[in-house]
C-alpha positions as semicolon CSV with decimal commas, in nm:
position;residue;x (nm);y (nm);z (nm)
1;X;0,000;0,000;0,000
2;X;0,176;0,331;-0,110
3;X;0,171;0,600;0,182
4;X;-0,131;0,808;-0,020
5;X;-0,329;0,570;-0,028
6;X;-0,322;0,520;0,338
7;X;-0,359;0,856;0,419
8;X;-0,663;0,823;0,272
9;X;-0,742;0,492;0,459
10;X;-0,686;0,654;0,801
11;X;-0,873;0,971;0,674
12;X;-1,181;0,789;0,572
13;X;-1,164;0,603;0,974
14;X;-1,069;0,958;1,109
15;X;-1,469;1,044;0,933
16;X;-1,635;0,722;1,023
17;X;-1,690;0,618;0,682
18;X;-1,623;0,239;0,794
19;X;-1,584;-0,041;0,581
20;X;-1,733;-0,337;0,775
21;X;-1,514;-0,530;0,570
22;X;-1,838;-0,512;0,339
23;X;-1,686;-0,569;0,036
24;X;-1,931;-0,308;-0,158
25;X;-1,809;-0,027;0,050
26;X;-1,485;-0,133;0,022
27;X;-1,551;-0,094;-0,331
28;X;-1,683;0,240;-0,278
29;X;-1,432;0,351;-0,089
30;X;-1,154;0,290;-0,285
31;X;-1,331;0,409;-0,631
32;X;-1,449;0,743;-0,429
33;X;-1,019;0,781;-0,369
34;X;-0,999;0,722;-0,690
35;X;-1,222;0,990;-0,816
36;X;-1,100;1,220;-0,512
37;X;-0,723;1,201;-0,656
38;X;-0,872;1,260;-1,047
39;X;-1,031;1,619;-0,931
40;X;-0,656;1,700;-0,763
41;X;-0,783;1,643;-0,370
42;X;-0,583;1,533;-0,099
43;X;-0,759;1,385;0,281
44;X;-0,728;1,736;0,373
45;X;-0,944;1,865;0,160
46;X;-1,250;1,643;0,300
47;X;-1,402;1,823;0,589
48;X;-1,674;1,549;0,658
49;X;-1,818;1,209;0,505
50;X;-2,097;0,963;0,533
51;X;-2,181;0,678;0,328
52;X;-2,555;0,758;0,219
53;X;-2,839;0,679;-0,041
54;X;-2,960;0,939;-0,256
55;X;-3,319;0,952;-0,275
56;X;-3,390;0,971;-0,662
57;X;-3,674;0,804;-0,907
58;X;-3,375;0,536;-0,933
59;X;-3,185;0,526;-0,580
60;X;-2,809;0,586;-0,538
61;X;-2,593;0,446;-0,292
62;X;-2,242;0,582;-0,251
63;X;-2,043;0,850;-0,046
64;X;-2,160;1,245;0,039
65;X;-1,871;1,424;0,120
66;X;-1,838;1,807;0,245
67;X;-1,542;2,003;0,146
68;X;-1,482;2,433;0,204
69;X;-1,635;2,491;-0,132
70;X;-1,896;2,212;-0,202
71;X;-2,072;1,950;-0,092
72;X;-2,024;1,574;-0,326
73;X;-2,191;1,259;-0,374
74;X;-2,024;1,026;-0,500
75;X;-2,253;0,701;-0,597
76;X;-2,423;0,428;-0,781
77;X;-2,704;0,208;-0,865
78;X;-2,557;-0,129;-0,703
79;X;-2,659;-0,297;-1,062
80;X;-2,472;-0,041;-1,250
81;X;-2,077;-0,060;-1,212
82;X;-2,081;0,349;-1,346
83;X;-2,010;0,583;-1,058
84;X;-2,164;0,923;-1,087
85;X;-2,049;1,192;-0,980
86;X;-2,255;1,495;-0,860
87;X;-2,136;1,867;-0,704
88;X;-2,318;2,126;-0,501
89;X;-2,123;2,461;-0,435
90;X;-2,260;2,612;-0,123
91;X;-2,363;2,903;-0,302
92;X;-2,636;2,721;-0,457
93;X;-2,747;2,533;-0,158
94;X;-3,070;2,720;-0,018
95;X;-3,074;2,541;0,294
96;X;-3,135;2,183;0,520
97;X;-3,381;2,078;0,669
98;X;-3,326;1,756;0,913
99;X;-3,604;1,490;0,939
100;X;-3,577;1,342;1,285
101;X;-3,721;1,035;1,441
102;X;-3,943;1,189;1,730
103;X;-3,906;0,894;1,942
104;X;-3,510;0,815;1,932
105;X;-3,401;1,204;1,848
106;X;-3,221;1,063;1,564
107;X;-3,217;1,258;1,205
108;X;-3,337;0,989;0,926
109;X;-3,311;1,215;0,624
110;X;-3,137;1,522;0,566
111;X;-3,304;1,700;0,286
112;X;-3,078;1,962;0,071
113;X;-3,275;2,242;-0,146
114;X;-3,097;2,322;-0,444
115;X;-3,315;2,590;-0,709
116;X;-3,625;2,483;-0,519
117;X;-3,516;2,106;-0,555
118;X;-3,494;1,894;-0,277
119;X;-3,269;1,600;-0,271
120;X;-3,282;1,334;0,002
121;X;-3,063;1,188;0,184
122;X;-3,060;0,892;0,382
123;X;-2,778;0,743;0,569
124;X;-2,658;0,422;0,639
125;X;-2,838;0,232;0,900
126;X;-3,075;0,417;0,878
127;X;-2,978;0,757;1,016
128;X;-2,713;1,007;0,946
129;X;-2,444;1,093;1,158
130;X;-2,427;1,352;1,410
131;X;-2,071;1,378;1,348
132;X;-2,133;1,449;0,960
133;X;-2,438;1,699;1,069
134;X;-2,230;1,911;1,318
135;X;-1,986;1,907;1,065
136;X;-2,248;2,046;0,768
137;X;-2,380;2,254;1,050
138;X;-2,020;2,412;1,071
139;X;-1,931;2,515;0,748
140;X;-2,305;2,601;0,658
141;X;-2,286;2,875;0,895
142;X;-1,954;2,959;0,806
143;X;-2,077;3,035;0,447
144;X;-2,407;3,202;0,565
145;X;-2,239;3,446;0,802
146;X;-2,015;3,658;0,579
């Protein structure tokens, strides 16, 4: 293993983007590096990850990541080897909304509004991280209060 590649190992435990050793996320993992290296970004440059499902006509599974600049998914239909890859700047995004489960004060979908579109999002397990959302949280207002 060359010592890039395991920055990016340790970077994607640092975000609790775990593998499992679920070979589709490893998968995922390694083709999101991949694609990561192709647009010229280092570990550094990812702020915050999940591994989430993009709620679409035809679902995507795959990786949303939050940089200074933009937010990425990176994903897939699992029956369809073709990653896509799809960019937000933060200029664009109108805001979040959180959809929490009542009961366990857990957020199930984080909805982003983009030119009066809403995409879901749905993390793994179902729930998303409240590392990743104090994370979005962070750089959301960072953006919004300038």
């Amino acid at each position: 293993m060359d010592e890039n590649n395991k920055h990016w190992l340790d970077h994607f435990d640092r975000l609790e983007m775990k593998t499992l050793e679920k070979k589709a996320l490893k998968v995922m993992r390694n083709q999101s590096i991949l694609l990561m290296e192709k647009m010229s970004l280092q570990p550094r440059d990812i702020l915050g990850g999940m591994w989430a499902s993009m709620h679409l006509d035809t679902p995507l599974f795959g990786a949303l990541f939050l940089l200074e600049d933009k937010v990425i998914f990176v994903g897939g239909h699992p029956s369809n080897l073709q990653l896509q890859t799809l960019e937000w700047p933060w200029g664009q995004i109108e805001k979040f909304q959180k959809l929490e489960d009542p009961k366990l004060g857990i957020v199930k979908i984080l909805e982003m509004y983009v030119s009066d579109k809403k995409i879901r999002f749905g993390g793994m397990k179902g729930f998303v991280p409240s590392s990743f959302i104090l994370i979005l949280e962070k750089i959301w207002f960072d953006h919004h209060s300038n």
